[in-house]
C-alpha positions, 0 to 999 in steps of 0.5 A: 987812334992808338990811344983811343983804342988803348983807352977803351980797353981799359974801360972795358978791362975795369968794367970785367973786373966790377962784374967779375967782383960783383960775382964773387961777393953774390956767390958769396952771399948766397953762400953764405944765406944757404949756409945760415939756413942749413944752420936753421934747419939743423938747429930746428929738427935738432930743437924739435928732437929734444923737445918730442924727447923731453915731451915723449920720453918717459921714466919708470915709477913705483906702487906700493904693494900691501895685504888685505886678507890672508897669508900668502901675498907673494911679489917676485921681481923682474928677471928673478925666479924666487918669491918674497912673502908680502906680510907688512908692505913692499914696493912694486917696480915694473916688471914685477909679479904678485900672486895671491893664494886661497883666501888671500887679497892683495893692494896695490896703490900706484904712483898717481894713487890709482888702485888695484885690488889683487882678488884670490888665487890671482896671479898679476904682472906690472908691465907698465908705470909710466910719466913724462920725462921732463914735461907733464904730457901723460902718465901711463899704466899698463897691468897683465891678469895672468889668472883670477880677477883685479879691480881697478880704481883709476885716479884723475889725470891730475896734471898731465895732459893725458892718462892712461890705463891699459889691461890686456888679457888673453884676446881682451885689451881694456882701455879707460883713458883720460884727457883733456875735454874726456874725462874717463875716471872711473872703475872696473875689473877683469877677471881671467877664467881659465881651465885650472883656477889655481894653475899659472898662466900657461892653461887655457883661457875659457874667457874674460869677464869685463865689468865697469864698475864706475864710468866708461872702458873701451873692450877691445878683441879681434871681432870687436870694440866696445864700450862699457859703462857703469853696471855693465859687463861682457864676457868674451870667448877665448877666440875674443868673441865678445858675448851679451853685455849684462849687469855687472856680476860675479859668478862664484860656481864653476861648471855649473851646467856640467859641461865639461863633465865633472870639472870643479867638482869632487865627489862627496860621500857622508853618512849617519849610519853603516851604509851596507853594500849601498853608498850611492852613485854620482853619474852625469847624465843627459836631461829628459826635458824641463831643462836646456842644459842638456846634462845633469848630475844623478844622485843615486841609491836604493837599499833594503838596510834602512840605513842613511847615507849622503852622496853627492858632489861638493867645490871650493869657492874661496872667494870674498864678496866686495857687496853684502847686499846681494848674493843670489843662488840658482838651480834646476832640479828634479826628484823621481825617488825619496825615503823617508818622506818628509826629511826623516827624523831630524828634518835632515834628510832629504832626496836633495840638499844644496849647503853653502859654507861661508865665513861671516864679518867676525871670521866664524864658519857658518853654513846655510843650506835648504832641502828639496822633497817630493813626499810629505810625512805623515808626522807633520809638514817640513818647515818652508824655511828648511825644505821646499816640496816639488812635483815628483818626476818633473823640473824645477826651477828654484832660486833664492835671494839670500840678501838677507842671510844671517849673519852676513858673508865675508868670504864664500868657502865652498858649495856642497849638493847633495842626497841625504836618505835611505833611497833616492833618485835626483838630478840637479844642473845649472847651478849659479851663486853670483853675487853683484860687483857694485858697491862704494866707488866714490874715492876719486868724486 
């Protein structure tokens, strides 16, 4: 009984000791499985975060920056607070800023030979030129108008997988992308319309003027979003309220409605004699209906001395035309008193005067100007070319296409309105010189 008894201890002993192993090596096993998975985990996220690394990292390019017209196209690098005068090329990194004075344009041809024409009296930031790091994902380019107008050509996406070109201005983001299966190539130009033209970044916006030249842009505001495409543009308030889409255009005159009162404009006075206790009167005013503007400007004189005399208001434009072909010019007006009849002795002076100033494609200064009147003299009719007649006391409203002007502007210098005479009383608002923004696009067809 004894042996049996101790037999069978035994068997059991070894039965314990093969499940106790087998434990052990299981344990072991899954030990070891959950260790190799955590192994492929790590390597995993590790791998995947190289790879979004590789694939989201981006590194900084360059553009070249080079004059197109006048002398004062200044580039002031990032972190630094004086300015370096452009006259041949420079090169442009991000964070840099360029500024162009009166009668000076800028060009700046970007890494993926996108294009931005710097318009005058611009004031532009490069905040963003970008690429992938390793892989060719997107490429992506971001340009901040601080003041005055850009036009930007964007370059097909080449080989990267996206591309993007972003513009924020004021309350304005303008977007035109191109990816895969939505090509977005194409042109358009933001112009920044602030309080002083010529001041800096700091005056307030009165608004942004968005026009597609070429293709489709997204115009993103707080109110809305919207897209453009060619031959239309928006402007939008300074609160991002986008206002009626419309053909593409530029306005050249500024507060042509005078409704920021005399803002833009400086007082002219001229003369052909002595003008005696008399030289006239500039005085905004409101309008006594036959015009919407509600105001209007009042040029004013009445004397016994029968001497001439000039008076009224003038503004510095300084703006190229990219078109030739279009340049249109607006006004409403009204005469209550004139002499001499007709436009005196010369055919010069006439109760209202508007004179353009410009500079042709050879860089001459040349004028075109047309006179208004209400009497005709007894010498003979005034040429239709020089003077065009209109009712006594009531408005008018007049303009002229000058397509055809000869020879052809360059660059409008300024714009003058004014009376020329003994006596006369006239008003004139809702002045307009615009000029059309569409031309030759086709760099990247």
């Amino acid at each position: 009984m004894e042996r049996t008894d101790q037999s069978s201890g035994k068997v059991r002993d070894q039965t314990l000791a093969i499940g106790t192993t087998h434990r052990f090596v299981l344990r072991a096993w899954i030990l070891m499985l959950a260790g190799f998975a955590v192994f492929l985990f790590i390597f995993l996220i590790s791998s995947i975060e190289v790879y979004s690394y590789f694939r989201d990292g981006t590194q900084p390019q360059t553009a070249l920056l080079e004059p197109v017209s006048g002398q004062g196209l200044l580039l002031r690098s990032a972190g630094e607070e004086d300015w370096r005068l452009v006259s041949e090329s420079a090169t442009v990194r991000e964070g840099d800023t360029i500024s162009t004075g009166s009668a000076t344009a800028g060009w700046i041809t970007l890494f993926d030979q996108s294009t931005v024409e710097v318009s005058e009296n611009s004031l532009v930031r490069i905040k963003r030129m970008r690429t992938s790091r390793l892989f060719t994902e997107r490429k992506e380019i971001e340009i901040e108008p601080l003041r005055g107008t850009i036009h930007v050509g964007m370059a097909p996406r080449g080989e990267f997988n996206t591309s993007s070109l972003t513009v924020p201005s004021g309350p304005v983001t303008i977007r035109m992308r191109d990816e895969i299966r939505s090509e977005q190539t194409g042109s358009f130009l933001v112009e920044t319309q602030r309080l002083d033209p010529g001041g800096n970044e700091d005056d307030p916006i009165l608004a942004v003027r968005v026009a597609v030249l070429r293709g489709q842009a997204t115009v993103e505001t707080d109110h809305a979003q919207q897209t453009l495409s060619t031959n239309e543009q928006v402007v939008v308030g300074p609160g991002g309220e986008p206002g009626e889409v419309t053909s593409a255009r530029r306005e050249h005159v500024r507060n042509g409605d005078f409704s920021r009162d005399l803002a833009d404009w400086v007082e002219y006075h001229g003369q052909s004699g002595d003008p005696g206790t008399d030289s006239g009167t500039v005085q905004r005013v409101p309008t006594e209906g036959g015009s919407d503007s509600g105001v209007a400007v009042q040029f004013s004189r009445s004397t016994q001395t029968g001497t001439s005399w000039e008076t009224g208001i003038q503004q510095t434009v300084g703006q190229s035309l990219r078109v030739h072909s279009s340049l249109n010019l607006g006004l409403d007006l009204r005469i209550d008193d004139q002499h001499p009849p007709g436009g005196g002795d010369e055919m010069t002076e006439f109760p209202l005067i508007v004179k353009i100033n410009y500079v042709d494609l050879q860089g001459q200064n040349r004028e075109w100007w047309h006179g208004f009147y209400v009497h005709e003299s007894v010498a003979g009719p005034v040429p239709g070319e020089r003077a065009t007649r209109v009712v006594q006391g009531e408005w008018s409203s007049v303009s002229f296409d000058l397509s055809d002007l000869s020879p052809l502007p360059r660059q409008i210098s300024s714009i003058l309105v004014y009376s020329s005479g003994h006596n006369y009383r006239s008003f004139v608002t809702n002045l307009s010189l615009t000029s059309s923004e569409m031309g030759n696009y086709d760099e990247y067809d």
